[in-house]
N, C-alpha and C positions, 0 to 999 in steps of 0.2 A: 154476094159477098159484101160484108162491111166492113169499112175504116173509118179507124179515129185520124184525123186530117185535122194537123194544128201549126201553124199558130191560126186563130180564129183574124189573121189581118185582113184578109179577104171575104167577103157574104157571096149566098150560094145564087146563082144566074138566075133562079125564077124564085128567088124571096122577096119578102116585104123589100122595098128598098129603107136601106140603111147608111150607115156610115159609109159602107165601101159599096154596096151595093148597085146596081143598074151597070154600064157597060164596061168602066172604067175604074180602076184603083186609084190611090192620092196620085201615084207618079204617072198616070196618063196611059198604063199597061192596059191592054185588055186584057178581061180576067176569065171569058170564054168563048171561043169561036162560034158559040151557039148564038143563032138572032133570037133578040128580045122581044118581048112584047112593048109595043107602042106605049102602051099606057105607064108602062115600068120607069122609062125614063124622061118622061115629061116635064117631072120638076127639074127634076135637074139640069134641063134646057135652060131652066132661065139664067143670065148673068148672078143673081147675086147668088142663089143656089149653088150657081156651081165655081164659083170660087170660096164661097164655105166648105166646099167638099173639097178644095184643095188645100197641100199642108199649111202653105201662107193663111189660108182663111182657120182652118183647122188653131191651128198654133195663136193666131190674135183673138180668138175665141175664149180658148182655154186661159189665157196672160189675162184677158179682160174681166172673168171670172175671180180669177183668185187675187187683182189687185183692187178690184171692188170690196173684194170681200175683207181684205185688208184695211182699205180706208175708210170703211164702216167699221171696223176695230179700231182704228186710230184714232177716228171723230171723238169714239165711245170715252178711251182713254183720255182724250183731252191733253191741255196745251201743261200740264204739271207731269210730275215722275213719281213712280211708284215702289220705284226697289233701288236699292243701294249702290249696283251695277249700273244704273242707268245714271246716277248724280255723278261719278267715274268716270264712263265714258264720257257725257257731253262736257264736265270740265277739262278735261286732258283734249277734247279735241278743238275744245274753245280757247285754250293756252296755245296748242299748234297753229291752229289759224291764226293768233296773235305772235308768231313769231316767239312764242318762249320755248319751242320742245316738249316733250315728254316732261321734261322735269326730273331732276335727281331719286322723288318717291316715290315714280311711278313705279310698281312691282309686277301691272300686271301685261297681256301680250299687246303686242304695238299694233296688228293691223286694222284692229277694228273701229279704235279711235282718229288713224289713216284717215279710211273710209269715212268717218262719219264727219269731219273736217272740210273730206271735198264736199259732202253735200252739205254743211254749213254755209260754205261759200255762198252756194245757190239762194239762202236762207236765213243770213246770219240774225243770231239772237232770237228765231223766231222758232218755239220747244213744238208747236203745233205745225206747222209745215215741214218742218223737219221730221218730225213721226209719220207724216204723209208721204215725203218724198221717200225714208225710209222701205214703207209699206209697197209703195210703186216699184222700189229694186228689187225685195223679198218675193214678189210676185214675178221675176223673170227665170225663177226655178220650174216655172213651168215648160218654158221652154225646153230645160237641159233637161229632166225628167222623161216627156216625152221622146226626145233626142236619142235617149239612152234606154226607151222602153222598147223602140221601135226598131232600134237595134238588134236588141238582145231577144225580142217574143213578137214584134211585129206591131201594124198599128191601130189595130184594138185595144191591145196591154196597155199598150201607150197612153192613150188615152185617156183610158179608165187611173192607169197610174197618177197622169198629170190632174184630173179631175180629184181625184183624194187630195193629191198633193194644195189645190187651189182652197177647198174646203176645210181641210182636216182643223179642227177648232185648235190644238195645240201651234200649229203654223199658222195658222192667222194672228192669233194673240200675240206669238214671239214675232210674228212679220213686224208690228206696232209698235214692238216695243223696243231701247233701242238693249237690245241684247248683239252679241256676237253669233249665236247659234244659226242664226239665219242666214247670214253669208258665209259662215262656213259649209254648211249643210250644200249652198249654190256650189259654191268652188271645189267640195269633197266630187260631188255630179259630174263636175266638169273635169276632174283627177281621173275616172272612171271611166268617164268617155275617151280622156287621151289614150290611156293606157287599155285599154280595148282596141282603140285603133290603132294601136303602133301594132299590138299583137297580129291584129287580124291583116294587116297590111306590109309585116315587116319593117315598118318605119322604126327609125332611131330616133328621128326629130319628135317625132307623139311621146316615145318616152320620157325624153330631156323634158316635154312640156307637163308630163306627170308628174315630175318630180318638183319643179319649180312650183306646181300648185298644190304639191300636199306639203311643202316648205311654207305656203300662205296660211294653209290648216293648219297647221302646228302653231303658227302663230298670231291664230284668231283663238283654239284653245290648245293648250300644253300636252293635254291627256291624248293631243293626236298624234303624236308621235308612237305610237303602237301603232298606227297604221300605217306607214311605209316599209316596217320589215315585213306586214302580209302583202304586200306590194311586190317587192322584190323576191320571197319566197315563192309567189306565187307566176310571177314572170321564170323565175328559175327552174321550176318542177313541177309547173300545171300545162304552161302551154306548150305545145305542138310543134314548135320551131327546132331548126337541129341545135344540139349544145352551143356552139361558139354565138349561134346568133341570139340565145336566151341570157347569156353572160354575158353578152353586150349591152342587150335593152336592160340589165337590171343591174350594171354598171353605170351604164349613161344616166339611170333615176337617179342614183343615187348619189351622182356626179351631181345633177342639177339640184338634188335635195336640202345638198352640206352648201351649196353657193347661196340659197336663196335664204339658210340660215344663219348663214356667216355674219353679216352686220349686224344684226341684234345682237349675237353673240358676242362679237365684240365691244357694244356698247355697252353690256352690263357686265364685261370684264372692267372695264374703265369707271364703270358705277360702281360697284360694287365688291372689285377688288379681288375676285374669285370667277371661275367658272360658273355662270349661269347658263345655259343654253336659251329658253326660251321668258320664264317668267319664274316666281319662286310664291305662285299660288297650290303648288306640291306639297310645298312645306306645311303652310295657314292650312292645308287639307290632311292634313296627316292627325292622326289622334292626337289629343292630349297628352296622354302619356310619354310620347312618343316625339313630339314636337318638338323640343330642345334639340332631341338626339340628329332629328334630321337636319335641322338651320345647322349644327355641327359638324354634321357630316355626312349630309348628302340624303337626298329620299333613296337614290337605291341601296345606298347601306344601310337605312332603317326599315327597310322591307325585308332583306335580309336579315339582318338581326331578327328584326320582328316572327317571321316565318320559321325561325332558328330555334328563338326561347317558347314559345309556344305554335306549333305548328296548328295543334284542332281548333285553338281560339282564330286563330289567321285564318285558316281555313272557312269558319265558321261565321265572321264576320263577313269575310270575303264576299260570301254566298248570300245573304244577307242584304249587301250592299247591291248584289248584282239581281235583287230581286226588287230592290228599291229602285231601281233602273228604269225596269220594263213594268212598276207598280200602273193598276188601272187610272186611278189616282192618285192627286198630291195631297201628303199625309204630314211633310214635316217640313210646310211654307214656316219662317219665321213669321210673314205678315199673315197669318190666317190666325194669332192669337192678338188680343188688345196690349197685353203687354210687351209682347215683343214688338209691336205698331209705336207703342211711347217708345221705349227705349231706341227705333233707331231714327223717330221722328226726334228724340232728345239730342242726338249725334248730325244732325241735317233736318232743319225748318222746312224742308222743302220738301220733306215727305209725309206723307199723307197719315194721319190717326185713325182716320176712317177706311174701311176695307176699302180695296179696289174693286172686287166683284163679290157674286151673293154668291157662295163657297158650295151653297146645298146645290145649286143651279149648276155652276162649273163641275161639281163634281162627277155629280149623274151624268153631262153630257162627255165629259170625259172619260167615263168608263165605258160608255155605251158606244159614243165613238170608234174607241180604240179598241175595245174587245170587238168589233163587226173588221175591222180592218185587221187584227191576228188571226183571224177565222178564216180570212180570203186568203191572205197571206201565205198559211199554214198550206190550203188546198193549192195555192200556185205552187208553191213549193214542191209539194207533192210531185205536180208535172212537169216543172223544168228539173228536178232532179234526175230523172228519170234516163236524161241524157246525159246527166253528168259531165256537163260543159263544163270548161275550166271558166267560161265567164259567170255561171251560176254560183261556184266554189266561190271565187274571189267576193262576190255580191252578198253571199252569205256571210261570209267571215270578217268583213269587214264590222256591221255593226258590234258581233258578236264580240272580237276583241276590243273595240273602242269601249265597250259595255265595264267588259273585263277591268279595261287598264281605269274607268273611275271607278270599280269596286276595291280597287286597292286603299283606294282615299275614300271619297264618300259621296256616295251615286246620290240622284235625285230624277226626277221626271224629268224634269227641262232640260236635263242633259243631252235627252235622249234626240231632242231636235235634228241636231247634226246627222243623224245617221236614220231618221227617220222617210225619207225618199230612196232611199235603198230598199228600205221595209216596203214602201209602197209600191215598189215595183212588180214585188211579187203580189200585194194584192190587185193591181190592176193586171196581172196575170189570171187569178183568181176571180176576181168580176164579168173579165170576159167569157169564161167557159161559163160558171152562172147564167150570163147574158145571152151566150149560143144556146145553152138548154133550155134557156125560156124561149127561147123566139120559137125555138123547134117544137115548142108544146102549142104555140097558136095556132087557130084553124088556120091552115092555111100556109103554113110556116115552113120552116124544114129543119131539120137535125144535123147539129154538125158532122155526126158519125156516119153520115150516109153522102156528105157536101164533096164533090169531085176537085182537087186541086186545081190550081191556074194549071193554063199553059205554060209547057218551057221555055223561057225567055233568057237573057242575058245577066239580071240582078241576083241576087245573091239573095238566099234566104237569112233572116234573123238569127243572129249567134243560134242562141238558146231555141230554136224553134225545135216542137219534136214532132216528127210524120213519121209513118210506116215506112221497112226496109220496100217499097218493092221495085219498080224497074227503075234504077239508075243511070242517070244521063248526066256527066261530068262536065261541068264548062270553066271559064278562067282557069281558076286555082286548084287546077286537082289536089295538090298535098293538104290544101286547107280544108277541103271536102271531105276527104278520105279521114283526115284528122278526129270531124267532128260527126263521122258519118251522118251530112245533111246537106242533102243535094235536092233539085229537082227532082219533081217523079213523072213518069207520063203511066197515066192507067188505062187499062184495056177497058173496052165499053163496058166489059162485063162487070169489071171490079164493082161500080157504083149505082147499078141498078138499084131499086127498091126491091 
């Protein structure tokens, strides 16, 4: 008899040695009371081998990767600025570190120019070490990535997610540059890890700390404020907790949400003279036609209107917008034409006439890219659906609404940054069963479908993990097990013969 036995975080006791491979797992478990062959675990003897094999080596591995690969983007880029957004942030955060503030015109979100002040400090006046030191922080999304793969699907996913995450040529570029999309994208990770653990643990204090972090997201971009009511929606009528403990933890978010927005808010009451919540880049994004109506009175009353006077143009824009989102490539750069290069080098000496990249190059690897990562994606998806975890649903809908809420205004690729390590998750989902099926076609190798589970031990399997119903054995947290019907399994010899 065969089973499919997933998550693939563990390699099978007489395979190739691999990641997990030979006697031991990352945490020190043995993975089967079967003795080894000598020759199996030899490398792994050695010191430096085998603290690569553990998460500490694991984890500086992956950070070392994707911040390389970042500071060979920032070299590339050099010590001048390229986009309009980037002359923005570094003066508003060079007026901060001089003690002036924001400034009365600043319109757009406070925390990025925060950020980018303290690491001025380290650097000041210097646009090339700062794009460095940027690229080095952008690079510690590997951590939370993994953190949060190993979680949810175990630590092959992981992995394979945080290894996208270090390469993916759209996050390298934004690592360099100084965009806000890349420490939102960190802090969104780390919103998702809280709020996972508070779920999975009953914690109050993980929520109050999700809530305080997707109050940072809203105010690195605006449009993030659609994602805390799938937050709280999702705390209230996905997880598994009884009623009063669910209306706590998505109380307490949303406790922590309105606290961590309050002081902006109040500072561009005082600026501005009206309710602002986060920034009024709503507005500047709202069409033409429409754009008086909204500085008048409000985006969401011009969304309503809008959706009102003609619902199938709304609709159909919408759609449109939300396809420019997830486009292969970038189709509508101001800087990929020479006149819109004069016109905003006309407005700012300090940006560039000449392109930043060869467009024909960027484009093909971005489509090639990104259509191989929706492909894996798509297949992860596939099989963490399958259990229809409430931590899947949340992981899904998250991009999907953030996508949403800029097709009301006006989508673009580099938006998609932010929520891009979500996507990835699932494709390092999708790499690893790839990665099982191929090792299992080598002479030699073995099939995941045929791979005997660990022994039953004390840890907890990965949220999202899917294995076979068969003999269940409950430990800790029964109600959470029972919840997510995903327990340890102990199998009869017979189950996994060949």
């Amino acid at each position: 008899m065969k089973h499919f036995v997933f998550p693939v975080a563990v390699s099978p006791p007489h395979g190739p040695v691999g990641l997990d491979s030979c006697a031991y797992d990352l945490q020190g478990l043995p993975l089967t009371n079967q003795p080894l062959p000598e020759q199996a675990c030899a490398p792994a003897r050695s010191a430096a081998l085998a603290w690569l094999r553990s998460e500490p080596g694991l984890l500086l591995l992956l950070f070392t990767f994707a911040a390389v690969a970042r500071l060979v983007a920032a070299m590339q880029l050099g010590g001048g600025f390229h986009f309009v957004d980037e002359t923005d942030y570094f003066d508003t955060a060079r007026r901060i570190l001089a003690g002036g503030g924001f400034g009365a015109t600043y319109s757009r979100e406070p925390v990025f120019p925060l950020f980018l002040s303290a690491l001025s400090a380290i650097a000041p006046g210097n646009v090339l070490a700062l794009r460095m030191l940027h690229a080095v922080a952008a690079a510690l999304g590997t951590v939370l990535i993994f953190r949060l793969g190993r979680l949810l699907f175990g630590t092959t996913a992981a992995a394979f997610a945080a290894l996208v995450y270090a390469f993916d040529p759209l996050l390298v570029v934004t690592g360099a540059l100084f965009y806000a999309e890349s420490l939102a994208a960190m802090t969104l990770l780390a919103a998702l890890l809280a709020a996972l653990t508070a779920w999975r643990n009953d914690r109050i204090g993980w929520s109050l700390l999700a809530g305080l972090l997707l109050g940072v997201v809203a105010q690195l971009r605006a449009v993030a404020l659609v994602i805390p009511p799938l937050f709280i929606a999702w705390a209230v009528l996905a997880t598994p907790l009884p009623v009063r403990r669910r209306l706590l933890h998505a109380s307490a978010l949303a406790l922590a949400l309105l606290l961590a927005l309050l002081p902006w808010t109040y500072r561009n009451y005082r600026v501005h003279g009206r309710l602002v919540t986060i920034s009024r880049s709503a507005q500047q994004n709202t069409p033409k036609a429409w754009r008086s109506y909204a500085w008048n009175n409000g985006v969401g009353s011009s969304l309503l209107r809008r959706a009102y006077d003609d619902p199938s143009g709304f609709a159909d824009r919408t759609l449109r917008q939300f396809g420019y989102f997830w486009e292969l490539r970038p189709t509508r750069l101001e800087t990929d034409t020479q006149s819109g290069r004069d016109a905003l080098h006309a407005k700012d000496r300090r940006l560039p006439r000449a392109p930043s990249f060869n467009t024909a190059v960027r484009d093909n690897i971005s489509a090639i890219s990104f259509g191989a990562e929706l492909l894996l994606a798509f297949a992860g998806l596939a099989v963490a659906w399958r259990r229809r975890s409430p931590a899947v649903l949340l992981l899904v809908a998250v991009p999907i609404g953030y996508a949403l809420g800029y097709s009301l205004f006006f989508a673009k690729m580099r938006y998609r940054v932010m929520v891009l390590p979500e996507l990835f998750l699932l494709t390092g989902l999708g790499a690893a069963l790839v990665w099982e099926f191929w090792r299992g076609m080598l002479p030699g190798g073995y099939s995941a479908r045929t791979t005997p589970p660990p022994a039953p031990s004390d840890r907890r399997p990965p949220i999202g993990a899917v294995t076979p119903p068969l003999e269940r054995v409950e430990y800790g947290h029964g109600a959470w097990n029972r919840a997510h019907g995903v327990t340890h399994e102990v199998v009869r010899k017979e189950d996994h013969t060949q």
